[in-house]
N, C-alpha and C positions, 0 to 999 in steps of 0.2 A: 957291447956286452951281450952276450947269449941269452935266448928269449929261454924262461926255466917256465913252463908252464906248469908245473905238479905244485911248486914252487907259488905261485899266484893263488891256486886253492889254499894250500896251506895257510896260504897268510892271512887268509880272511877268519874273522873273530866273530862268532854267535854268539849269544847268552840266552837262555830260555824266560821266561815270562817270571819263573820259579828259579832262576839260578841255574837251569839244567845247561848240561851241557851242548848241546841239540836246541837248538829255536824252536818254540815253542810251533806245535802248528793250527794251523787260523783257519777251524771246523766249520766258516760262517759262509753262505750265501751272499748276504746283504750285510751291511755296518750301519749302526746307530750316529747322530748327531747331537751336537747339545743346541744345536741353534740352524737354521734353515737357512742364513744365511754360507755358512761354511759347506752347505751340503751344495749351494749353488756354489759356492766356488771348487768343489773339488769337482763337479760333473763338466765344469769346463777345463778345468786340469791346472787349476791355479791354488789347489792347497795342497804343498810339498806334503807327504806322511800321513795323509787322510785318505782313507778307503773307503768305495761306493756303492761296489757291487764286484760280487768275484767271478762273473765273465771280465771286467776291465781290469782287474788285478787283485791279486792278494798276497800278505805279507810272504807265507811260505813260494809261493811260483816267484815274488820277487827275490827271494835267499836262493832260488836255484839258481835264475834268470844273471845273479852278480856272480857266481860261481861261474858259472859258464861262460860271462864275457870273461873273467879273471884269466880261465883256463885258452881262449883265444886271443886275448887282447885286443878286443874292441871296448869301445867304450860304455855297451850296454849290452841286454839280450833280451828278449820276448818265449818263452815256452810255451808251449801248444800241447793239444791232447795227442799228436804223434808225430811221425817225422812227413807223410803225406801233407797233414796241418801246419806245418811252417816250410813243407816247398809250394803248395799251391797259392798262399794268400803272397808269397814273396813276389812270386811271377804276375800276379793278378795286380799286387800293387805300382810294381813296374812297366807294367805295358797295359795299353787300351787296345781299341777297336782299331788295325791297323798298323798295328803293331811285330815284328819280329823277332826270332829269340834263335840263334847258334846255340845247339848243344848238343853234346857227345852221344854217340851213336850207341857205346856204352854204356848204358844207365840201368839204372833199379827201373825193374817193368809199369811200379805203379807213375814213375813220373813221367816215363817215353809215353806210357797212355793218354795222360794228362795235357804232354805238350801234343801228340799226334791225333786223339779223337775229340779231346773238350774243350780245348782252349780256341781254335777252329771257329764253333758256335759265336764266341765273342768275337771273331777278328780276327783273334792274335793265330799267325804263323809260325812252323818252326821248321828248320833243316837241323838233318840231325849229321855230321860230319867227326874222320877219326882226329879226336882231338886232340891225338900225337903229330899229328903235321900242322904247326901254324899256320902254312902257306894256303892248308887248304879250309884250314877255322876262317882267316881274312877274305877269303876270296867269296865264301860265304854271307859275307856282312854287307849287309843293303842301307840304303837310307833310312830303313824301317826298323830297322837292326836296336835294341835296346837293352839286351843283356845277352853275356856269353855267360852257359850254363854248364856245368861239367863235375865230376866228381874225382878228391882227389887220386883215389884208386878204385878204379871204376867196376860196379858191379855188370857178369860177374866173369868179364877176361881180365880184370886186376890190370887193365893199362893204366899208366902214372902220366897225371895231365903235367907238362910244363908249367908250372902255376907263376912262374916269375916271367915268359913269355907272353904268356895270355892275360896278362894282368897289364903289361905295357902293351900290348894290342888292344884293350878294353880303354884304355888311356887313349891313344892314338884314335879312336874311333868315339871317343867319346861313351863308353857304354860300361851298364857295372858286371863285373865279374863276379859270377855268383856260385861257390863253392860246394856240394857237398862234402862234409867230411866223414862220413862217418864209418868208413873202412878203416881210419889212420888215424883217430885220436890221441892227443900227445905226442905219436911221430911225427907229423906234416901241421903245421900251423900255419895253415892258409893265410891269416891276415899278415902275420910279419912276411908274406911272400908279394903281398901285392892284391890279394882277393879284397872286394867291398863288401863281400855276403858270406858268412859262412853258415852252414846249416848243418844239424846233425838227428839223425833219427836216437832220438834218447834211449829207447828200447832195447837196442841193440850192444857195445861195448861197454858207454859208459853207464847202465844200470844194470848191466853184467848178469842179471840172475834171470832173466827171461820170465817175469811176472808182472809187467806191467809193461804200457806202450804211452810215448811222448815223442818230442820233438823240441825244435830249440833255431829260435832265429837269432843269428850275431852281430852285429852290426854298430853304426852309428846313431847315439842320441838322437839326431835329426828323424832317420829312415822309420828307428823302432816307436818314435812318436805318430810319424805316420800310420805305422802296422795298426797302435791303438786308438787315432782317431776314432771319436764318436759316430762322427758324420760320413767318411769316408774310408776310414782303414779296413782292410781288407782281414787282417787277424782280428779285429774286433768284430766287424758285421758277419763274417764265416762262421764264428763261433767255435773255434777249435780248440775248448779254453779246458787247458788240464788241470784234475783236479788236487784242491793242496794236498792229502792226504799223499798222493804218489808222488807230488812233488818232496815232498821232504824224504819219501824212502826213496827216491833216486838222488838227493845230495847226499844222503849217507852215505852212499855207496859208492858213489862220486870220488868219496876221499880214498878209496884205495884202488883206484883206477892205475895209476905207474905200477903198483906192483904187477896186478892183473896183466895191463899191455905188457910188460917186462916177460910176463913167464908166456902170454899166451906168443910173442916175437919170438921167444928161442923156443919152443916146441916147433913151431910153424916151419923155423928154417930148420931144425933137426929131421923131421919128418923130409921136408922138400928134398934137401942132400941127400937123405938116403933114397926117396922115389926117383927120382933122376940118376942116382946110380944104379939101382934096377933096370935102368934101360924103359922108365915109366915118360909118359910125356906132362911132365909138371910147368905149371907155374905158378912163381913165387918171384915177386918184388928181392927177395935176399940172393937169391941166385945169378950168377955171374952171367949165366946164358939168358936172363929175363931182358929185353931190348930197351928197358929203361934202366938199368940197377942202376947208374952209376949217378945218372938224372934223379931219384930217388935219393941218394947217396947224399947229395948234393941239397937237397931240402930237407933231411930228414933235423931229429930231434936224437941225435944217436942212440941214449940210453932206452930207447924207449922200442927200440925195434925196426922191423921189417913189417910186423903185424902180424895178425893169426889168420889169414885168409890166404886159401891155396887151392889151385885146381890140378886135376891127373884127369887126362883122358883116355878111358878103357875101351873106345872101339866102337860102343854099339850102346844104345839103352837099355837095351836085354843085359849087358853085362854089367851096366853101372846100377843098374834097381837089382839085382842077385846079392852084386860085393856090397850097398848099402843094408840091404835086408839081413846078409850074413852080419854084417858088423856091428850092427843093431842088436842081433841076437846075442852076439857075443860079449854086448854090453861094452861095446869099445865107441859107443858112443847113440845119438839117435837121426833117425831116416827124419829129419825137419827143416823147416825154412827159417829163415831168419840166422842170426849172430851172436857171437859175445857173449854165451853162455858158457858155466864151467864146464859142460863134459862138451865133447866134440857136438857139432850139427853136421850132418851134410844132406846134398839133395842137387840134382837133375835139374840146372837152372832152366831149358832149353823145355821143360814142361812144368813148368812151377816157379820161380822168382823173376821168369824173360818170357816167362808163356805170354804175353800182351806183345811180344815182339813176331810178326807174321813170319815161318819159316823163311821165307827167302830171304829175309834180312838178316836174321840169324845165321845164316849162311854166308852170308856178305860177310858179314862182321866176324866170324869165326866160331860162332857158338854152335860146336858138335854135339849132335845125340849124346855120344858117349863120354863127354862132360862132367864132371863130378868135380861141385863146389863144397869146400871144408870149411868151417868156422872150428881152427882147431882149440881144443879146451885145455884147463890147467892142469894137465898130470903131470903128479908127482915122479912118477919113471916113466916117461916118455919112449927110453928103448922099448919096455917091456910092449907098450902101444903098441911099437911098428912092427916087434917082432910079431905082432898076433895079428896086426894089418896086414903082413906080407905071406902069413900062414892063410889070411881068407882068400891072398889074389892069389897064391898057389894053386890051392882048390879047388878053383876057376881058373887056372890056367890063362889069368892072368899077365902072369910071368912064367 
């Protein structure tokens, strides 16, 4: 039976405090007892439904926290004050002093930082390798070796990790597979592929309005007990505890996340089609010329898309901060970082979302000056878009 993930949110049932429709949300810090005995048992984690203090949990981060295992199919979730906050304590809580970590060369700058300058300090090592060649993920893996790290559409050259490969390679090796998802929500469902971890930066698609920042660990009951350990958990002692007020406006908005990914996957591939027939150098996950579509194809969640992330590279950074600044002006979208808001985003990853990445490596990997990443947004006439996109690359001689 096919994995319906829109389908698992929907199904879950609220009630507010008052009947409302929306769960009530739980304004409190700290919770009251009627007896001291119950308060010791809930601080050792032995009174189901009893609340202690809301760095260790609270009702509203737990109504997210079920939504979002619903929406992955794990058996539980942990949310955080952003997406940095539930990939750092993930890796802290899986490796010690001595420790090794495989992950994609590919990645959001704030976590290549994390594994290449801090994690170091403790011990823990990383190689960072193209995560599109198994042969060269494996050959990477040491004794020391503890999790393979990768995201499923990797910020920001959009490669698509084989997540069914690396998943029986993390098996074979003994070691967990720990997913970002948060380019392909609702298209790529990492745990029905084989991932042990999945993470997503909340901020970005599924809180859709770019007003708040969160984060979201998936996993096993077992793992996400650890996260909250008293004594040792690494999401509890880190402290990256988000608060309920944003948690409940990101479950609201949560609930029309399919439509959102639906429209912002066929703008993405409309635009891509048409920049690639300009003679533009695009990529796009939907495009027959992208060296995964078919791999993609093949994992995806069909209804749901390609995604709304797409890159075109104009040549030069002189020419990609002009056509961003003109299109800004033109109100065809904004010159910003970040995703999964309604009007378009774009921005110059290679000085700004990969700036933590040292040029030559940037190079290695293929990330040009002239570079231009899209978070594309929900318009409602999407020709009208390209046609005023391809009047700004005109004018710059673009095209």
């Amino acid at each position: 039976m096919a994995f319906k993930p829109a389908n698992n949110i929907q199904d879950l049932q609220y009630f507010g405090e008052f009947g409302g429709v929306n769960p009530s949300i739980s304004d409190s810090s700290t919770y009251t007892f009627l007896s001291a005995k119950t308060m010791f048992d809930t601080f050792e984690g032995n009174a189901d439904g009893c609340y202690l203090y809301s760095r260790h949990s609270s009702p509203s981060n737990l109504y997210l926290g079920e939504a979002m295992a619903a929406m992955e199919g794990t058996e539980t979730a942990n949310v955080t004050a952003s997406g940095m906050g539930a990939i750092t304590p993930v890796i802290l809580q899986l490796c010690g002093n001595g420790d090794h970590v495989v992950s994609s060369r590919t990645i959001y700058g704030g976590t290549y930082a994390f594994l290449k300058n801090f994690t170091p300090r403790m011990g823990i090592q990383a190689s960072f390798v193209d995560i599109t060649k198994v042969n060269v993920v494996e050959a990477a893996i040491t004794k020391n070796t503890k999790i393979i790290f990768c995201e499923s559409v990797s910020n920001p050259l959009l490669e698509v990790a084989d997540l069914k490969a690396l998943a029986k390679l993390a098996k074979k090796h003994n070691l967990k597979l720990v997913v970002d998802n948060t380019f392909s929500p609702l298209s790529i469902s990492p745990k029905q592929l084989g991932a042990d971890i999945v993470i997503h930066s909340l901020t970005k698609f599924i809180n859709g309005s770019s007003d708040t920042v969160g984060g979201v660990v998936c996993g096993t009951q077992e793992f996400i007990n650890d996260l909250r350990n008293v004594n040792d958990g690494a999401c509890m002692l880190l402290g990256s505890t988000m608060d309920s007020l944003r948690a409940a406006s990101i479950l609201k908005n949560l609930r029309t996340l399919h439509i959102r990914m639906q429209q912002h996957s066929k703008n993405g591939l409309y635009l891509a089609q048409k920049f690639e027939a300009d003679g533009l150098r695009t990529v796009y996950p939907g495009l027959e010329s992208h060296p995964s579509h078919e791999l993609f194809k093949s994992m995806m969640n069909s209804q749901y898309g390609f995604g709304g992330m797409l890159t075109i590279d104009v040549g030069s950074l002189d020419k990609a901060n002009e056509l961003m600044e003109m299109m800004q002006k033109k109100n065809l979208g904004y010159l910003a970082v970040s995703l999964g808001f309604y009007k378009t985003l774009f921005s110059a990853p290679g000085s700004s979302t990969s700036s933590e990445i040292p040029e030559d490596e940037q190079k290695e990997m293929g990330l040009s000056d002239g570079l231009i990443r899209f978070s594309i947004g929900l318009d409602a006439d999407i020709e009208r878009t390209y046609n005023m996109m391809r009047s700004c690359m005109q004018e710059l001689n673009i095209l």
